[in-house]
C-alpha positions in Angstrom: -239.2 183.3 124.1 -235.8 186.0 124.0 -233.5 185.7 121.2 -230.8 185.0 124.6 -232.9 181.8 125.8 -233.0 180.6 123.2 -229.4 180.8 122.6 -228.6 179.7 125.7 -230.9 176.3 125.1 -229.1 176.1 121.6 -225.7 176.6 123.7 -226.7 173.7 126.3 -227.9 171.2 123.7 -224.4 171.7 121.8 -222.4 171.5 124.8 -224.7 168.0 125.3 -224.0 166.9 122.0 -220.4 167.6 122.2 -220.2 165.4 125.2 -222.7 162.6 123.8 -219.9 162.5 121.5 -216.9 162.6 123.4 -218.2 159.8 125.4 -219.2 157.7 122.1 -215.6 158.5 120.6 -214.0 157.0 123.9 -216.9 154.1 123.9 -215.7 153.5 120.4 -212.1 153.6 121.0 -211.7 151.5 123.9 -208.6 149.6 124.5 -207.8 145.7 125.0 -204.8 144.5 125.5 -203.5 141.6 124.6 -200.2 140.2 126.0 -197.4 138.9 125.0 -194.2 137.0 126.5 -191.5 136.6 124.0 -187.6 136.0 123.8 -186.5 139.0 122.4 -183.1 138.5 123.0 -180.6 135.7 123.0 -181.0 132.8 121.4 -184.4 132.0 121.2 -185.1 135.5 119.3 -186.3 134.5 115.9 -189.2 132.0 117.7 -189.7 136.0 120.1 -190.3 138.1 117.0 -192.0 135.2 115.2 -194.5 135.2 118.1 -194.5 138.6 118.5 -195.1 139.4 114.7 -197.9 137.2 113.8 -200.1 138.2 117.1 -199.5 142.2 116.0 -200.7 140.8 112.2 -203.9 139.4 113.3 -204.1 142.0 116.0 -203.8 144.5 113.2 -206.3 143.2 111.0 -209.1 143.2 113.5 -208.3 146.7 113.9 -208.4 147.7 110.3 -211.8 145.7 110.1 -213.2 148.2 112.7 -212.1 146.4 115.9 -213.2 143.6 117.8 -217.1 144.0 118.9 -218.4 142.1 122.0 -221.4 143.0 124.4 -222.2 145.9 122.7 -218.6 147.3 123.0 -216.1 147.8 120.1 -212.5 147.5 121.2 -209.1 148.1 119.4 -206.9 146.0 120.4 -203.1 146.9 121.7 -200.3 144.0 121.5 -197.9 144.7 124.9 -195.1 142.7 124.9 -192.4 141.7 127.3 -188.9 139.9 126.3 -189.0 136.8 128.8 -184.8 136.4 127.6 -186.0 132.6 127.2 -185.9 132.4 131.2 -188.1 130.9 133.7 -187.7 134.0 136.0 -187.8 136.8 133.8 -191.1 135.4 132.1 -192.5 135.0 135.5 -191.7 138.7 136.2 -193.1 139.5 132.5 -196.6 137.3 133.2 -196.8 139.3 136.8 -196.5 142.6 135.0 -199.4 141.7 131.8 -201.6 140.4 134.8 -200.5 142.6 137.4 -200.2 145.9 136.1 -201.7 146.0 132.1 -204.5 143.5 133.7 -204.9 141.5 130.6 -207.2 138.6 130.0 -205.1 136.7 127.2 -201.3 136.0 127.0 -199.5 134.3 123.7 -196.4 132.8 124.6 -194.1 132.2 126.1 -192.2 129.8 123.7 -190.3 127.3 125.2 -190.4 125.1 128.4 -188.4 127.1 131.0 -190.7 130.3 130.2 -194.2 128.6 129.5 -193.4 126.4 133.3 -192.2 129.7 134.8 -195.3 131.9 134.1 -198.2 129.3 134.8 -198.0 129.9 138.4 -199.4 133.7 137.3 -201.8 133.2 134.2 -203.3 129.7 135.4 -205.1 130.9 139.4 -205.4 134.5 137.6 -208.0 132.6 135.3 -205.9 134.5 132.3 -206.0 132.9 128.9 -202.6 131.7 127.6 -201.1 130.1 124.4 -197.6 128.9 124.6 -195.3 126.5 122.6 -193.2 124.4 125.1 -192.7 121.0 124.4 -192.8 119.9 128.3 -195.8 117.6 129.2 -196.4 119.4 132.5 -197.5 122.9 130.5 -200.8 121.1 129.8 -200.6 118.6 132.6 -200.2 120.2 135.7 -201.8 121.4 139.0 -204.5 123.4 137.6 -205.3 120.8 135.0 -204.1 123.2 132.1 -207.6 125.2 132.8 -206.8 128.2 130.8 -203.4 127.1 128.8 -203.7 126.4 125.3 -200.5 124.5 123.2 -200.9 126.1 119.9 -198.1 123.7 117.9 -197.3 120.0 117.9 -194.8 119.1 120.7 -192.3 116.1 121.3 -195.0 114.0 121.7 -196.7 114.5 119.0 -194.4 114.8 116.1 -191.2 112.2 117.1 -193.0 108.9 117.1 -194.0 109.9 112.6 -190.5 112.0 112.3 -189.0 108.7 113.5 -190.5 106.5 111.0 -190.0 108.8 108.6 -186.2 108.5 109.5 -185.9 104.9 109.5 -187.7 105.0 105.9 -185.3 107.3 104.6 -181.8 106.2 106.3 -182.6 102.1 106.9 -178.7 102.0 107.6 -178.5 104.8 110.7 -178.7 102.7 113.7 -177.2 105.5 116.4 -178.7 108.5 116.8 -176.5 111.5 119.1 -178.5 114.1 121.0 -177.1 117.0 122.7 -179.5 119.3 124.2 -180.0 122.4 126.9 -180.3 121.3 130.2 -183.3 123.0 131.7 -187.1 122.2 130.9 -186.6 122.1 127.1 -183.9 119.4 127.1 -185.0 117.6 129.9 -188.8 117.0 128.9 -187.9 116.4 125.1 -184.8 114.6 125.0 -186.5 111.5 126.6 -189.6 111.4 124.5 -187.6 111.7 121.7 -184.9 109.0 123.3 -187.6 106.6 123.5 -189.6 107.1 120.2 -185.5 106.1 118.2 -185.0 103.1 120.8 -188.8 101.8 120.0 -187.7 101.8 116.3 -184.6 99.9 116.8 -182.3 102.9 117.2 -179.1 103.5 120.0 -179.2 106.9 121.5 -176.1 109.0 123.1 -177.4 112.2 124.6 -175.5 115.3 126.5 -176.2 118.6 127.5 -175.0 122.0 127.9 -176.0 125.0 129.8 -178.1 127.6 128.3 -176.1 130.8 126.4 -173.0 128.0 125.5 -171.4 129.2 122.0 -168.6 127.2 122.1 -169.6 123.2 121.2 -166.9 122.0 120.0 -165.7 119.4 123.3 -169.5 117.8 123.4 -169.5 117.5 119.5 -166.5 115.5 119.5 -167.3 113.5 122.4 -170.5 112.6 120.4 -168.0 111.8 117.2 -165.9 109.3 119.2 -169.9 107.6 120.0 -169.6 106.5 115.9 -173.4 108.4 116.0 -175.1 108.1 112.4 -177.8 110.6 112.8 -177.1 113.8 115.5 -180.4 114.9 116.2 -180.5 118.5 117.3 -184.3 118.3 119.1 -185.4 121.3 120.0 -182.4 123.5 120.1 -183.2 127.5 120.0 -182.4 128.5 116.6 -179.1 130.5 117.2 -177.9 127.5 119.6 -178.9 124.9 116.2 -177.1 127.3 114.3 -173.7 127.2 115.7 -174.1 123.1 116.8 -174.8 122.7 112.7 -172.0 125.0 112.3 -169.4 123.4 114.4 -170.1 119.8 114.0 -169.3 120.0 110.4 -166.2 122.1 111.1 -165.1 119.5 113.4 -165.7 116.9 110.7 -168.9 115.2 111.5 -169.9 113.3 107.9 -173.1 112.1 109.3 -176.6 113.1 108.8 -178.0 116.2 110.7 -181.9 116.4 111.3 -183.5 118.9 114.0 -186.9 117.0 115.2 -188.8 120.2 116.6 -188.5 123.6 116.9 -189.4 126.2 113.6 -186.9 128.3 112.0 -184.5 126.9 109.4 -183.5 130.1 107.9 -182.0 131.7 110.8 -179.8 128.2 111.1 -179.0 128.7 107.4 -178.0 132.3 108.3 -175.7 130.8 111.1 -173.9 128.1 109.6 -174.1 129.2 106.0 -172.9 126.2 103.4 -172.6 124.2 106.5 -176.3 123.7 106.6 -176.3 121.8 103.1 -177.6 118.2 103.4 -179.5 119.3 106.6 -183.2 117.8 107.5 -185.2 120.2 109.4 -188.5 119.6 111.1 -191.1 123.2 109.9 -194.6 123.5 110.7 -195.4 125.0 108.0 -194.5 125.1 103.9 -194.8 128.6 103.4 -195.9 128.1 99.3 -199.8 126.7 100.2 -202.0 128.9 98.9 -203.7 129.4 102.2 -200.6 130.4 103.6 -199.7 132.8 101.1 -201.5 135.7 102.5 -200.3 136.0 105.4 -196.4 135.5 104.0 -197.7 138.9 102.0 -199.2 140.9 104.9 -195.7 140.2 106.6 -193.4 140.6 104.0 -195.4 144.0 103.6 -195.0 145.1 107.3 -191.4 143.5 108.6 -188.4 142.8 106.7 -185.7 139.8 106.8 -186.5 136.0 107.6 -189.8 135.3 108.6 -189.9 132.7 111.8 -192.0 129.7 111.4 -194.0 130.9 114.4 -195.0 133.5 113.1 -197.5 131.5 111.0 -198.5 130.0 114.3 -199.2 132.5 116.3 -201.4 134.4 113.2 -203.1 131.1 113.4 -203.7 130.7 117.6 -205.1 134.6 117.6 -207.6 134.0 114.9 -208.9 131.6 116.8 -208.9 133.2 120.0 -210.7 136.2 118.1 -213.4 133.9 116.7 -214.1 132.5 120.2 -214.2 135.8 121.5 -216.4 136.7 119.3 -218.6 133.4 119.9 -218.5 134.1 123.3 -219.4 138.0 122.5 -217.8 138.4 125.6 -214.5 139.5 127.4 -214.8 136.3 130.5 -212.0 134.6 130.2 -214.1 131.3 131.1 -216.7 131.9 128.2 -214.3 132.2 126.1 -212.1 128.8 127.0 -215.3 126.9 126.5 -215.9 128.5 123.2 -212.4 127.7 121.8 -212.6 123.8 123.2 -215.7 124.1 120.6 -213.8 125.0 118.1 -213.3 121.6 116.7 -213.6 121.7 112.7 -213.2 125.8 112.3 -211.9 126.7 109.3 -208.3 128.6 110.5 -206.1 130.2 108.5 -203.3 128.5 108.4 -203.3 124.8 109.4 -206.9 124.6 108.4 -209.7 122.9 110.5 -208.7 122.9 114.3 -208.3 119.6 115.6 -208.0 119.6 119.5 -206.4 116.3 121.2 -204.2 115.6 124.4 -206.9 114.2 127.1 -205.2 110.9 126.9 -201.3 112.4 127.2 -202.2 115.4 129.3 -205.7 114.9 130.6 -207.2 118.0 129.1 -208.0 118.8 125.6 -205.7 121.7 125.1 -202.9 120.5 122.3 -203.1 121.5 118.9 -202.5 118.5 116.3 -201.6 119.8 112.9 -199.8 118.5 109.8 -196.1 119.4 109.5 -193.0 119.3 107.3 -190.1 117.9 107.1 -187.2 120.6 105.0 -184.2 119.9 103.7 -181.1 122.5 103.0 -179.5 122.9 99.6 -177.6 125.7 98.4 -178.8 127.7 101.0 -182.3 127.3 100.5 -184.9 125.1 102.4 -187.4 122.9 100.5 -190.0 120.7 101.6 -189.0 117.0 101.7 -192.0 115.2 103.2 -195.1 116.2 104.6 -196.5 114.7 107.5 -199.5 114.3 109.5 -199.5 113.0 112.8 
């Protein structure tokens, strides 16, 4: 054989190698993206970056571990997010754009009502996997039986009936309680579960509401002083809106006790109403000194600075078990992987611990997430735990 064929087999069998290669780089660098729909603006920002944060942690740790292998495939996984503004519409138009255009097969968020309602009719007949944190009943129990939508935190109706008790317990004296709440899907699906968990433990209720992106509280505050209430409640108030209620209920004189049943994020309301916030009760999901929680605080301290959102815990939490089940399922159907996460019952997760699913009897589909939460209270401008509770 020539010295030039058999360079010109050597030259060939490079050139194939070179391509066996490029195609195995590209094999082993395929993309998945996951979606998210957060508020990134306004006041429901701090629960938009703590969703946003914790889903890049976890999404970042499977990457560092070598990526996410299913089927035979290895995939690196890209977080796309969209800022929903904490509006119905624009996390419609968000969902239609992760679905549409970036075709993904798993959304976390939106939280809130308005959004999580909003961008159902999208994720639910797309067969696309979702995990929100909206307090309204219909985001499990709706038309499409809550198929592929996952509630990743305690809602209304599972935490008011034990906060509640836990009230009556520690204030036997307070017999009126004073909500005042937004009126869209938040207010209007939480303020009467709450309403009736305070009048079936002996409690009067006053409620009110405002419109969303209000800053100025002071008329509905003291329209809810000249009600004598003991307790105001501020349910689940975004917390910049909390903020500024704390804020100018106290500036307008209000002596009473001030509790938030629902929502995460205490510090941002510190940051908002500064010494104001002393004396406060705060419902948390989480108390960030557990040893099991710990971690995590680390790997986000280490990667994002300032107050870390109680949701970011949450969310860390929901895409570790989505990963799991993915990797149950070893395989990218969105289907497969629903029935693998409904038999997740019992998995160790990292931050609330063994997944307990419940909500067939409320919402006729197994799809809620019961966990143990806290109850924080504000001194000196620092939040401490009070009372754990499990519901």
């Amino acid at each position: 054989m020539s010295s030039n064929r058999l360079k010109t087999i050597a030259s060939r069998a490079l050139c194939a190698a070179a391509l066996c290669g490029v195609a195995w780089s590209a094999h082993a660098q395929e993309t998945m993206k996951i979606g998210v729909i957060a508020s990134l603006s306004g006041g429901g920002t701090a629960w938009g970056l703590g969703l946003q944060r914790g889903v890049q942690i976890a999404a970042d740790q499977v990457n560092a571990a070598g990526g996410l292998k299913l089927a035979g495939k290895t995939y690196k996984l890209e977080v796309v997010a969209y800022d929903d503004q904490y509006n119905a519409a624009q996390a419609k138009t968000a969902a239609d754009r992760l679905v549409n255009r970036d075709q993904v097969k798993v959304i976390f968020g939106p939280v809130g009502s308005p959004g999580a309602l909003g961008s159902l009719p999208v994720t639910e007949p797309a067969k696309v996997l979702q995990f929100v944190d909206g307090y309204a009943p219909q985001i499990l129990r709706n038309q499409w039986n809550g198929a592929y939508v996952f509630r990743v935190n305690n809602s209304t109706q599972e935490f008011s009936e034990p906060i509640v008790q836990w009230l009556h317990k520690f204030a036997p004296n307070a017999k009126k309680i004073g909500m005042i709440a937004p009126n869209d899907a938040t207010g209007q699906s939480g303020v009467p579960i709450l309403t009736n968990a305070y009048k079936k433990n002996g409690f009067d209720v006053w409620t009110d509401s405002y419109e969303r992106g209000t800053k100025e509280f002071t008329p509905l505050l003291l329209r809810m002083m000249a009600q004598n209430v003991d307790v105001f409640d501020l349910n689940a108030n975004a917390p910049g809106e909390a903020g500024l209620l704390v804020k100018q209920a106290r500036q307008v004189g209000y002596k009473g006790i001030i509790i938030q049943s629902g929502g995460a994020g205490i510090d941002e309301i510190i940051q908002i109403a500064g010494p104001l916030a002393n004396g406060m009760l705060k419902y948390d999901v989480i108390d960030e000194s557990l040893p099991r929680v710990k971690p995590f605080v680390t790997a986000y301290q280490q990667k994002y600075t300032g107050v870390m959102n109680g949701l970011a815990p949450v969310y860390y939490n929901a895409a570790s078990i989505l990963f799991e089940a993915m990797r149950r399922a070893n395989s990218t159907d969105t289907t497969q992987i629903r029935d693998q996460i409904e038999k997740m019952t019992g998995y160790d997760a990292p931050i609330f611990g063994k997944v307990v699913w419940t909500g067939k009897k409320d919402y006729g589909v197994d799809h809620q997430l019961l966990h143990t939460f806290v109850i924080k209270e504000v001194q000196n401008g620092k939040a401490s735990v009070k009372a754990v509770i499990t519901p």
